[in-house]
C-alpha positions in Angstrom: 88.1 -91.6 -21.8 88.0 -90.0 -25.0 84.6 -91.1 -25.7 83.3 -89.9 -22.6 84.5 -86.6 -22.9 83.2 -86.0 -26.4 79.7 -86.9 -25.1 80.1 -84.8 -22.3 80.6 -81.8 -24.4 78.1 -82.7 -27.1 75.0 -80.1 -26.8 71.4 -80.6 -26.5 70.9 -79.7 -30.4 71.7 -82.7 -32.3 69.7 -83.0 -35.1 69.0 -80.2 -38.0 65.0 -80.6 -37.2 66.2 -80.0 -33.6 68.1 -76.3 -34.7 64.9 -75.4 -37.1 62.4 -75.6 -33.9 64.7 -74.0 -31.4 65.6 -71.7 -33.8 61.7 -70.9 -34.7 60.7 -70.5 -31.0 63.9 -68.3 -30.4 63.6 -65.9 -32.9 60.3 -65.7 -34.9 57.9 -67.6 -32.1 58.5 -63.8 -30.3 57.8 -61.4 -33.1 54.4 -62.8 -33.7 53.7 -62.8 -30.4 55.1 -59.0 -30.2 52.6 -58.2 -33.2 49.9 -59.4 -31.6 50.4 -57.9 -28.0 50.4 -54.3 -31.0 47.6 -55.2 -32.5 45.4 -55.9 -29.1 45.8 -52.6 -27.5 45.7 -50.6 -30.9 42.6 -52.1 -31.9 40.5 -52.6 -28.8 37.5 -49.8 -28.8 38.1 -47.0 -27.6 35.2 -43.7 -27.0 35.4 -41.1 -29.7 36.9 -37.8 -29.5 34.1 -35.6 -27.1 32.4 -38.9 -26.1 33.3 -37.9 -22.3 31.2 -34.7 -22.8 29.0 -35.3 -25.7 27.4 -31.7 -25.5 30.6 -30.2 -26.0 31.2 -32.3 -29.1 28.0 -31.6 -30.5 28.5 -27.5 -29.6 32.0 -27.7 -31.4 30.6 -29.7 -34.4 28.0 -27.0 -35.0 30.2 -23.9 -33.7 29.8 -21.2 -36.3 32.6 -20.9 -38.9 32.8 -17.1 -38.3 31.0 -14.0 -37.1 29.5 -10.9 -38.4 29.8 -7.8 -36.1 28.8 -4.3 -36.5 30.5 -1.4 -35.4 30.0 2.3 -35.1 32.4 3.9 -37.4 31.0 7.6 -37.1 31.6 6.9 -33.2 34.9 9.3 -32.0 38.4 8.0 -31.7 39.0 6.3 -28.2 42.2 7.6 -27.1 45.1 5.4 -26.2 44.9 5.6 -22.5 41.5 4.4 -22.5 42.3 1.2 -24.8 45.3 0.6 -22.6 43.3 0.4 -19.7 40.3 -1.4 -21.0 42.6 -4.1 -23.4 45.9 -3.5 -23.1 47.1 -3.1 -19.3 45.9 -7.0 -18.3 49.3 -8.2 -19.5 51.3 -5.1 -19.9 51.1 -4.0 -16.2 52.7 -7.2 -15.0 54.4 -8.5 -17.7 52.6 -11.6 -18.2 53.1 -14.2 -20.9 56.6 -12.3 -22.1 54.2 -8.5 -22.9 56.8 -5.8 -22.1 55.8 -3.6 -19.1 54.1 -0.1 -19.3 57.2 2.4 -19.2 59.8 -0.2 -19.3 62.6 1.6 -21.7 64.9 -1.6 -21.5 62.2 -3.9 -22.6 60.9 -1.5 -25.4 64.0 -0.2 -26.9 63.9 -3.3 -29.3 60.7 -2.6 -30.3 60.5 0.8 -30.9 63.5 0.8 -33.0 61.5 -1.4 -35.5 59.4 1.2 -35.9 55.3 2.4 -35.3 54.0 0.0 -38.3 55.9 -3.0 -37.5 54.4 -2.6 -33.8 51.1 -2.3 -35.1 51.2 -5.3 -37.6 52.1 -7.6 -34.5 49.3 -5.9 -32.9 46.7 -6.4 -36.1 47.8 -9.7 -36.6 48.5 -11.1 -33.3 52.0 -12.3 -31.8 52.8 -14.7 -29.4 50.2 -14.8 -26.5 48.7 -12.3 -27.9 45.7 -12.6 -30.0 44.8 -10.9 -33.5 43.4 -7.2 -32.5 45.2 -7.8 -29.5 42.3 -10.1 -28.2 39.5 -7.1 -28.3 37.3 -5.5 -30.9 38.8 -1.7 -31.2 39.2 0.2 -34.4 43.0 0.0 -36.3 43.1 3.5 -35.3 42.4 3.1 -31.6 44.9 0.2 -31.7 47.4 2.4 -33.2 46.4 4.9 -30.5 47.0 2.3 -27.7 50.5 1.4 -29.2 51.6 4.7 -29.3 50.7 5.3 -25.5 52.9 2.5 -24.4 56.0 3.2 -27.0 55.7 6.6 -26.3 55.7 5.9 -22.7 58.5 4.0 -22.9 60.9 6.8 -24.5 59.2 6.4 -28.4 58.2 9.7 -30.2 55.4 8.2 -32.4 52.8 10.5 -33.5 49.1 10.2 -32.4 47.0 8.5 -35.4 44.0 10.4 -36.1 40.7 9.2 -38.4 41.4 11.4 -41.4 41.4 8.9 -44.0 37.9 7.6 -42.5 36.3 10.9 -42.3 37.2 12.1 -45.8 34.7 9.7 -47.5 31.9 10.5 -45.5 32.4 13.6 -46.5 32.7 13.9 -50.2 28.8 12.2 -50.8 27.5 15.5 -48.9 29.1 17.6 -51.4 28.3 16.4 -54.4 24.7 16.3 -54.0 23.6 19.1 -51.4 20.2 19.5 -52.2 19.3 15.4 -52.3 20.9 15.2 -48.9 19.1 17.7 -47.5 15.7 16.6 -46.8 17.0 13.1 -45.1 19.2 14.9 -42.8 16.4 16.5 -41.4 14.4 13.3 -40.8 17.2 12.0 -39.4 17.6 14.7 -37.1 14.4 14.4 -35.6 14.9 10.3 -35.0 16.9 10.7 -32.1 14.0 12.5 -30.6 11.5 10.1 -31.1 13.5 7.0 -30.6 14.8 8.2 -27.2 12.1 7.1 -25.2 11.9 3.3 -26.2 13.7 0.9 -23.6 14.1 -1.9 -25.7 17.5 -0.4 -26.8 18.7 0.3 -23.8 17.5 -3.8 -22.9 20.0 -5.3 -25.4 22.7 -3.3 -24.5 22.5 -4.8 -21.0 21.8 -8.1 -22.4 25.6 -8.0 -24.1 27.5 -6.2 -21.7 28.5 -9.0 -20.9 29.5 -10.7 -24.1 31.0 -6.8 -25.2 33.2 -6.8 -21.7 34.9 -10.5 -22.4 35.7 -9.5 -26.0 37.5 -6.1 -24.4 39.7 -7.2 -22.1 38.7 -10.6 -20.9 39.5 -12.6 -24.2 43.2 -11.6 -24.1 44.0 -13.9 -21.4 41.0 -16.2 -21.6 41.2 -17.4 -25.3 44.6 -19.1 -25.0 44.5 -19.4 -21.1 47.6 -16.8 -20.6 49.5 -17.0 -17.2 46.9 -19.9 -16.0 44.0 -18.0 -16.5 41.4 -21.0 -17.5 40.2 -21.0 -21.3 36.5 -19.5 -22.7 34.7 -22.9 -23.1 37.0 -25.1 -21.0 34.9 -27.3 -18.7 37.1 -29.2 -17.2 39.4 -26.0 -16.3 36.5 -23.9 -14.9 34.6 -26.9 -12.8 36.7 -26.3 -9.6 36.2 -22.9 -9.9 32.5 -23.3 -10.3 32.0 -24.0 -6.4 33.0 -20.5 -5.9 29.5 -19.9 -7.5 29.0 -16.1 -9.4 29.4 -13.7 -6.7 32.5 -15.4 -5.6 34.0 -15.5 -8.9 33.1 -11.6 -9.6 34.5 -10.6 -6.1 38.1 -12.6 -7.8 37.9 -10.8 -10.5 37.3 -6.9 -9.1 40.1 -7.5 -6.2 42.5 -9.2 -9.1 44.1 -12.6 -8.7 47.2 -13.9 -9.7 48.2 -12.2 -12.8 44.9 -10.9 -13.5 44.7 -7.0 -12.0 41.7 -5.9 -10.8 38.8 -5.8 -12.9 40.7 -7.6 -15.2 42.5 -4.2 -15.7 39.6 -2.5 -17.1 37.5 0.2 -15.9 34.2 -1.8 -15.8 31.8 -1.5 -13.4 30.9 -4.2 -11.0 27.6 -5.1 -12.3 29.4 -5.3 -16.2 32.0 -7.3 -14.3 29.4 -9.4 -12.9 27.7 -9.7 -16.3 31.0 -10.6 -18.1 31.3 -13.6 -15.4 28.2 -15.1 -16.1 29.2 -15.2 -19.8 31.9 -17.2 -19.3 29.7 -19.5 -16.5 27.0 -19.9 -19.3 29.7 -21.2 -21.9 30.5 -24.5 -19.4 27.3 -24.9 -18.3 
């Protein structure tokens, strides 16, 4: 009876070779296969970054490192109403993306108590959704001028910045050699005159209206697709927008939709809006 009972009880291991294989296909049998299953999917081919669109690999390959762009700095002061409404009043109107709203005290109490050149480094240098410049291409002092309006608007008592420090220099050459400045002015003078007629100014001007429209108060939103708006450059955003064609998308854009205001809260005409539409159709084409 004994007997019986031990062999009853006795397992299915009963030699040391037996324990060595079970223990092999138990334990270490699984981590090679686990290791192999790893390396299969990591190294199986797989398209390169852009291979899905390879025109927009090749565009972002060869995209310039930076830009050259000349301004008018003899050109008045724009005041701060007018870069409010051209830049500025996109995302301040609503609120969009965390922007405080025009005339809200509660939301720019904080603010102003940091004081007009902290406000106008976040400006300068971008914060949050908001892009360097504040997404356009205005002067510092037209910037500063737009941050004033809304502090001030808000229960702030910042004073208006005005172009002195800019108009001093151009200034002091004049003086200190009269006579050699004198015959140039007068060719310059006359210039004006006989340039006027020419229309090939007046041509590229047109031609970037466009272009100069997206930078102003377009590029806010668009650069870092703000509030859903669908990014510069973003094919895959803008292709179900694309069926709306170009008179579609510029009648969006002048009623306002969603966040965006109408006009894209500027003060653009409909045929600039129209142009500024067809930039951003030519970049995803």
């Amino acid at each position: 009876m004994s007997d019986h009972e031990h062999e009853h009880h006795t397992g299915p291991i009963k030699t040391p070779s037996q324990l060595l294989w079970t223990s092999f296909f138990a334990f270490v049998a699984p981590i090679f296969i686990i290791i192999g299953l790893v390396y299969t999917v990591t190294s199986g081919n797989k398209p390169a970054m852009g291979a899905a669109d390879p025109e927009l690999a090749v565009a972002q390959r060869i995209q310039r490192v930076g830009t050259v762009e000349l301004r008018d700095a003899n050109r008045p002061l724009a005041s701060g109403e007018a870069v409010y409404a051209a830049q500025c009043v996109a995302c301040h109107a609503a609120g969009v993306a965390g922007a405080p709203k025009f005339g809200d005290t509660a939301a720019w109490a904080p603010r102003i108590a940091t004081g007009y050149e902290a406000l106008l480094n976040s400006v300068l240098k971008g914060k949050g959704a908001m892009g360097a410049q504040g997404g356009g291409a205005y002067r510092d002092e037209e910037l500063g001028r737009a941050v004033v309006h809304l502090a001030n608007a808000a229960g702030g008592q910042f004073a208006v910045p005005e172009a002195a420090a800019v108009a001093a220099p151009a200034a002091a050459p004049a003086a200190a050699a009269p006579a050699a400045v004198e015959a140039p002015t007068a060719v310059v003078a006359a210039a004006p005159a006989a340039a006027a007629p020419a229309p090939v100014a007046g041509a590229t001007v047109a031609a970037g209206a466009g272009e100069a429209l997206y930078k102003q108060a377009c590029a806010v939103c668009h650069v870092a697709g703000v509030a859903g708006a669908p990014k510069f450059a973003d094919k895959a955003a803008w292709a179900p927008r694309l069926a709306l064609g170009l008179d579609g998308l510029t009648a969006s854009v002048i009623k306002g939709k969603g966040a965006m205001p109408p006009k894209g809260g500027s003060a653009a005409s409909d045929a600039d809006i129209k142009a500024a539409v067809q930039y951003m159709l030519d970049a995803v084409k």
